[in-house]
C-alpha positions in Angstrom: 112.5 40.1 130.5 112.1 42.7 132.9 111.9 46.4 131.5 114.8 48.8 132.4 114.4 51.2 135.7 115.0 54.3 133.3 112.4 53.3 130.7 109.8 53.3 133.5 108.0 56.1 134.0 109.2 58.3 136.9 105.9 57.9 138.9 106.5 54.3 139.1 109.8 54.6 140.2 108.5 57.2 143.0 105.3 54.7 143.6 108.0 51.5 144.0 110.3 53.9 146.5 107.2 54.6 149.0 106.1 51.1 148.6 109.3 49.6 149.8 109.1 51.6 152.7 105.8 50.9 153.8 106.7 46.8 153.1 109.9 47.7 155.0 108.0 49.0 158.1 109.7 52.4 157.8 106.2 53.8 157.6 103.5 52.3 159.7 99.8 51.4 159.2 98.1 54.7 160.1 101.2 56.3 159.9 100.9 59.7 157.4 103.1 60.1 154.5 105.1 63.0 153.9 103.5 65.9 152.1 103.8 65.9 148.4 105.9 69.2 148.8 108.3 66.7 150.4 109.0 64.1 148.2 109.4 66.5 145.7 112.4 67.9 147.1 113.6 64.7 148.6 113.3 62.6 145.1 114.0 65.8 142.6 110.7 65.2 140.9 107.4 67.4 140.1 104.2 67.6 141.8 102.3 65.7 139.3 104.6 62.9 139.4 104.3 62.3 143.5 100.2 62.9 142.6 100.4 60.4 140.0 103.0 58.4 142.4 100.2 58.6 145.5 97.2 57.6 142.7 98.8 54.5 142.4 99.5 53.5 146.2 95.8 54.4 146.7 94.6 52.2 143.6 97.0 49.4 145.2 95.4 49.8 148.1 98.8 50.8 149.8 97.4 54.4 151.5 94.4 55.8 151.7 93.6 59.9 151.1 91.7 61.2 154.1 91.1 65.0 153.9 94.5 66.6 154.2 96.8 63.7 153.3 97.4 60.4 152.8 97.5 57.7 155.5 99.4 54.2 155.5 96.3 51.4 155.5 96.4 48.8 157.8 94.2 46.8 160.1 92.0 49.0 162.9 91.3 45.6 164.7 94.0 43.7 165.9 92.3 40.7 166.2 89.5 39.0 164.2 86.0 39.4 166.5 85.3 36.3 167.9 82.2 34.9 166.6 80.2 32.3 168.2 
């Protein structure tokens, strides 16, 4: 049984909104996210919840922090080398 959208926590529910736009291709591999100042005022939620949010699109493996924000991951090589 699946649990309720308002007995998740409100990170979750931050970290499911940013992961459906990255899956939906609204923001790109290398692409940088909004700052955190942002999706405050955007979703009407604190700081720490958009840190905790962004914590958990890290540990997914969704975006990746580098120095002053943090990035959409994708693939740097758009094909495979060729190997021989």
């Amino acid at each position: 049984m699946p649990i309720p959208e308002a007995a998740q926590p409100l990170y979750h529910r931050v970290y499911r909104e940013i992961a459906r736009e990255i899956e939906g291709g609204t923001l790109q591999p290398g692409e940088r996210l909004p700052s955190e100042r942002w999706f405050c005022d955007e979703l009407g939620v604190s700081r720490a919840t958009v840190r905790r949010a962004f914590e958990e699109l890290i540990a997914e493996g969704l975006v990746e922090s580098r120095g002053r924000g943090c990035f959409v991951t994708g693939d740097a090589v758009g094909e495979p080398p060729n190997t021989l």
